[in-house]
C-alpha positions in Angstrom: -30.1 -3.9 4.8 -26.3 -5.1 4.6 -24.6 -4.6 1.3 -21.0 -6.6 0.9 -19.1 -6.9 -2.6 -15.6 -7.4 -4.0 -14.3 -4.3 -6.2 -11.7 -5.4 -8.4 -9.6 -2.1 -9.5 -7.2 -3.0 -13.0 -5.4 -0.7 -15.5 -2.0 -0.8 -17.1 0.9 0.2 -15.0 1.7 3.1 -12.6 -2.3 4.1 -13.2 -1.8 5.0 -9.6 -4.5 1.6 -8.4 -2.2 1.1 -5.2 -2.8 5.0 -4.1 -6.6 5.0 -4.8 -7.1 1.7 -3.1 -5.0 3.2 0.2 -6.9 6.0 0.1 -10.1 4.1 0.2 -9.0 1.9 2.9 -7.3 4.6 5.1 -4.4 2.5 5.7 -0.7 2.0 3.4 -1.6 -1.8 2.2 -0.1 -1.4 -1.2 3.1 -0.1 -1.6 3.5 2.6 -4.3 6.4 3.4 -6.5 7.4 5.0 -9.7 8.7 1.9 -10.9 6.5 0.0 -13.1 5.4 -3.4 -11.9 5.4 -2.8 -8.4 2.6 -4.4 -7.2 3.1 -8.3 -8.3 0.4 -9.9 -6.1 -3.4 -9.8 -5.7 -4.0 -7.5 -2.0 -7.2 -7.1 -0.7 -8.2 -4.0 1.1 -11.7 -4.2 3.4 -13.2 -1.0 4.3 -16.5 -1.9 6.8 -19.2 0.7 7.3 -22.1 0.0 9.5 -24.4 -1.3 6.6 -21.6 -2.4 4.7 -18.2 -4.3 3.2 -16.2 -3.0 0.6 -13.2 -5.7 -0.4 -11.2 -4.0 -2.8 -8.7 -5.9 -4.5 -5.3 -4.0 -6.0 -4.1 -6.2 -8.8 -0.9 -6.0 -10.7 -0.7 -3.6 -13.7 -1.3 -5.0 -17.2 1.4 -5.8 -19.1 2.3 -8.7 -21.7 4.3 -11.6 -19.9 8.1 -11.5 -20.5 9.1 -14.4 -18.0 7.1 -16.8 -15.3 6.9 -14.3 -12.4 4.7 -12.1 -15.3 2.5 -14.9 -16.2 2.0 -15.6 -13.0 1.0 -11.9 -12.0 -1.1 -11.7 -15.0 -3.0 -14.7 -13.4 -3.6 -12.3 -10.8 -5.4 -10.0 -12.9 -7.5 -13.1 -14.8 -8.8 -13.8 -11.8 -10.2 -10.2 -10.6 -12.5 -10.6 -13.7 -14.0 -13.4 -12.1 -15.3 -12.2 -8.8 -15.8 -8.9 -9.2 -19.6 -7.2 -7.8 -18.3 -4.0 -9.1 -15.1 -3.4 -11.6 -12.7 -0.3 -11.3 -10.9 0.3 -14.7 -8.0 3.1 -13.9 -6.4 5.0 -16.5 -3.9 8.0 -16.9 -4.2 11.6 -18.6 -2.3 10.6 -22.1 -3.0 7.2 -22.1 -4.2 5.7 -25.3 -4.8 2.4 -24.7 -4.8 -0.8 -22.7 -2.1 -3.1 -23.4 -3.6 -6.3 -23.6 -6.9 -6.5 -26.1 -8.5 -9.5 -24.7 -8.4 -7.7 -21.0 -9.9 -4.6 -22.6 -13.1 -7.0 -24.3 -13.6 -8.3 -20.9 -14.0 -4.9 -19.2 -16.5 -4.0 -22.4 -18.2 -6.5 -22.0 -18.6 -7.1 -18.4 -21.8 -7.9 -17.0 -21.3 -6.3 -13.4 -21.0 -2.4 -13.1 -17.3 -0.9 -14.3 -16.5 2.6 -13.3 -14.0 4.4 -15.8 -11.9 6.7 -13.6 -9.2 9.0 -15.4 -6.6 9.6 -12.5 -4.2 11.8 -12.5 -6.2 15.2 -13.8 -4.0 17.3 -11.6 -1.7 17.0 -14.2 -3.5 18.3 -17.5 -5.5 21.1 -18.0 -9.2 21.7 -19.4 -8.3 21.0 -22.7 -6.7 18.1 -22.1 -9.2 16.6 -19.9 -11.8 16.6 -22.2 -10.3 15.1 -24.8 -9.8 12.5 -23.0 -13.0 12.3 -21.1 -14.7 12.2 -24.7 -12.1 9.5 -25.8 -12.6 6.9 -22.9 -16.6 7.4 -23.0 -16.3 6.4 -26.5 -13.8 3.5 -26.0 -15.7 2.0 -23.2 -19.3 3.0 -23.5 -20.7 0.8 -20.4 -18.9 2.7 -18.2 -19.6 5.6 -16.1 -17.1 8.1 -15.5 -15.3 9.3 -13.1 -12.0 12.4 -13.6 -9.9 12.0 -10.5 -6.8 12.5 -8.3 -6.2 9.8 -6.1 -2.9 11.4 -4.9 -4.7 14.8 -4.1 -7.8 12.9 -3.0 -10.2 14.8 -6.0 -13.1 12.8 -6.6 -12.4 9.9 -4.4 -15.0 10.1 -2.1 -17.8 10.6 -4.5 -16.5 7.2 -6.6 -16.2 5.6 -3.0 -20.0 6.6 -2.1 -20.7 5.1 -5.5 -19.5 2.2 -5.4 -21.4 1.7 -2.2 -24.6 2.4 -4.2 -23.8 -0.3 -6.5 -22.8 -3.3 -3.9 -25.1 -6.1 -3.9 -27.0 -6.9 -0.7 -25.1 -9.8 1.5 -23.4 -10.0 4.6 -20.1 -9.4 5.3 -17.5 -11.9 3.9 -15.1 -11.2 6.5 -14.9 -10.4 10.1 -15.9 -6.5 10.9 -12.3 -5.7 12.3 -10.0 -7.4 9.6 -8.3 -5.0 7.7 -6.7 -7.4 4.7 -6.5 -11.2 3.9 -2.3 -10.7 3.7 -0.8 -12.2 7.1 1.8 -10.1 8.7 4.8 -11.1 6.9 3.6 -10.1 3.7 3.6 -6.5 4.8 6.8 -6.9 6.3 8.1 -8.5 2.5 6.4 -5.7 0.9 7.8 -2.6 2.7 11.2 -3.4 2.2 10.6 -4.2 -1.3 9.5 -1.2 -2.0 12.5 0.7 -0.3 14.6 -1.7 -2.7 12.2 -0.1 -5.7 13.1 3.4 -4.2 17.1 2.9 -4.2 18.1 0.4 -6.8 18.1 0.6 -10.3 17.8 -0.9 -13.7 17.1 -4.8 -13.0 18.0 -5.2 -9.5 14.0 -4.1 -8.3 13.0 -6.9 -10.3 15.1 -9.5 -9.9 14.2 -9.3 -5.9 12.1 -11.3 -3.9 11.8 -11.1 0.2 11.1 -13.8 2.2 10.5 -13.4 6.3 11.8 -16.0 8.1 11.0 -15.0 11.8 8.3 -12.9 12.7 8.3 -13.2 17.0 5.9 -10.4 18.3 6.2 -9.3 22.0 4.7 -6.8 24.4 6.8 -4.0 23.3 8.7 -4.8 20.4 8.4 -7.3 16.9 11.6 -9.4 16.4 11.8 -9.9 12.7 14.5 -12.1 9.9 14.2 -11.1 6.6 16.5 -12.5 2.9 16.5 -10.7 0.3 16.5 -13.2 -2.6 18.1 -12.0 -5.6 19.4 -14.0 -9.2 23.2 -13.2 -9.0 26.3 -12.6 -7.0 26.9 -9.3 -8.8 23.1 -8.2 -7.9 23.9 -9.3 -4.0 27.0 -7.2 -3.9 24.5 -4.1 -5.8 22.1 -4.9 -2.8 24.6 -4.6 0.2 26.9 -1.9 -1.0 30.1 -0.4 -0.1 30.3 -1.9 3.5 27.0 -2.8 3.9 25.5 0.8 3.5 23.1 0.9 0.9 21.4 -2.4 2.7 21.6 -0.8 5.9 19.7 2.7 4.3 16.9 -0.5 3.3 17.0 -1.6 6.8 16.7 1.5 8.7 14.0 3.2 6.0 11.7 -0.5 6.4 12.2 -0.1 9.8 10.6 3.1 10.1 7.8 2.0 8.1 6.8 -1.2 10.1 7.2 0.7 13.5 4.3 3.0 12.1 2.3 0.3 10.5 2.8 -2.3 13.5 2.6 0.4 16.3 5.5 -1.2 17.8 9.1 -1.2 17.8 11.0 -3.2 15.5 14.1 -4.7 15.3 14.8 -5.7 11.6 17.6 -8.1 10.6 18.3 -8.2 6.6 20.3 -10.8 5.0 21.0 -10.9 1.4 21.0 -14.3 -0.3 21.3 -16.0 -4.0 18.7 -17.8 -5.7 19.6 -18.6 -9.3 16.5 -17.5 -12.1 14.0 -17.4 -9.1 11.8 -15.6 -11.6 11.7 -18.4 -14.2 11.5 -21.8 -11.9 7.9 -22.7 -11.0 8.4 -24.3 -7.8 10.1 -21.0 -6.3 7.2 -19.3 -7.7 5.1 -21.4 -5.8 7.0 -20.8 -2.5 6.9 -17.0 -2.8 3.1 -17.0 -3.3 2.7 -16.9 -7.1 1.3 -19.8 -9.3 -1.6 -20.4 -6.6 
């Protein structure tokens, strides 16, 4: 018997969905920051066993819309709903609530299995914990529970062994050795966002998008092009810094990061170029991979 299902994990913000849904798959797919909003995409994660596939899906945290690029991650989130064999809500020690209401009826009233896990207990105490424990049951009562640490691993493999329990039988959706339905260049876009996350404050972070142009892989060594796209001159000379520095600590930091996830040398050229209200026009939306 073969048992193959998509798990959908949501929750509000820096929940801590990106570190659970590495640890599952064994491998960095989603990049994780302190930052709020840093995961702005649907990734999928597969994790194959012998008897079965596990396609995890990291969605962006919940928040209410402010601009396009929000609605359009939001979109992201609608759509976890809709597929989901088995539905991962994440929440903090202290949270209260979710922020959107009609996201929260849909987990209450979803018809496939939701697992309530409180992450983060590493951070409260006994006390604490069951407060909270007792008011999450309460809030949503279809859900079994589940106190965790995704960062220090507590818990992880007993909601991993779980969800296997509770996939439906089916064949694999995807081939046994694929890893994630991103291409390449995603991953390359992602990991230097995130070291732009890392080093850059206020707006800046938000107001970036990456775009690979060249991607040539060889024996020994990847040959890759990347812009950084960003809404305003002043935010382009932010980015590059005082004689190209601060761009060149994003540079060498990325480049790290790809050598280890490639398992190949890189050579990594950045460029740093304007693209007026990216966030609010629908058609560069579109291009970056949003609005699909």
């Amino acid at each position: 018997m073969h048992k193959a299902g998509f798990v959908n994990i949501i929750g509000n913000p820096n929940v801590g969905k990106s570190t659970l849904m590495n640890a599952f798959v064994g491998e960095k797919l989603s990049i994780i920051t302190s930052k709020a909003q840093t995961t702005r995409h649907r990734i999928l994660g597969i994790v194959n066993g012998e008897d079965f596939q596990m396609v995890l899906s990291d969605t962006p945290g919940i928040i209410k819309p402010a601009y396009e690029l929000q609605e359009s991650m939001m979109d992201f989130v609608k759509s976890a709903f809709e597929d989901a064999d088995v539905l991962i809500y994440m929440v903090e020690i202290g949270e209260k609530e979710l922020k959107d209401e009609a996201f929260f009826k849909k987990i209450t009233s979803s018809k496939v299995p939701v697992l309530l896990l409180l992450n983060k207990i590493d951070k409260s105490n006994q006390e604490q914990l069951e407060e909270q424990a007792a008011l999450w049951q309460s809030k949503v009562p279809n859900a079994e529970f589940f106190p965790i640490s995704a960062l220090e691993g507590f818990n992880v493999k007993e909601v991993f062994n779980r969800i296997i329990e509770l996939l439906p039988e089916s064949p694999p959706f995807y081939p046994k050795d694929q890893l994630t339905d991103k291409p390449e260049r995603f991953f390359v876009n992602e990991t230097i966002r995130e070291k732009i996350l890392m080093h850059y404050k206020k707006e800046i972070p938000y107001a970036v998008e990456i775009v690979t142009e060249e991607f040539f892989e060889e024996e020994n060594i990847i040959r890759i092009r990347s812009i950084i796209m960003v809404e305003r001159n002043s935010q382009k000379g932010i980015i590059i810094g005082h004689k190209g520095s601060a761009l060149k600590r994003v540079g060498v930091e990325a480049r790290k990061d790809l050598e280890k996830f490639f398992g190949k040398q890189i050579h990594l050229e950045l460029y740093v170029k304007v693209n007026k209200n990216w966030r609010s026009n629908q058609n560069q939306l579109k291009r970056f991979g949003y609005n699909q």
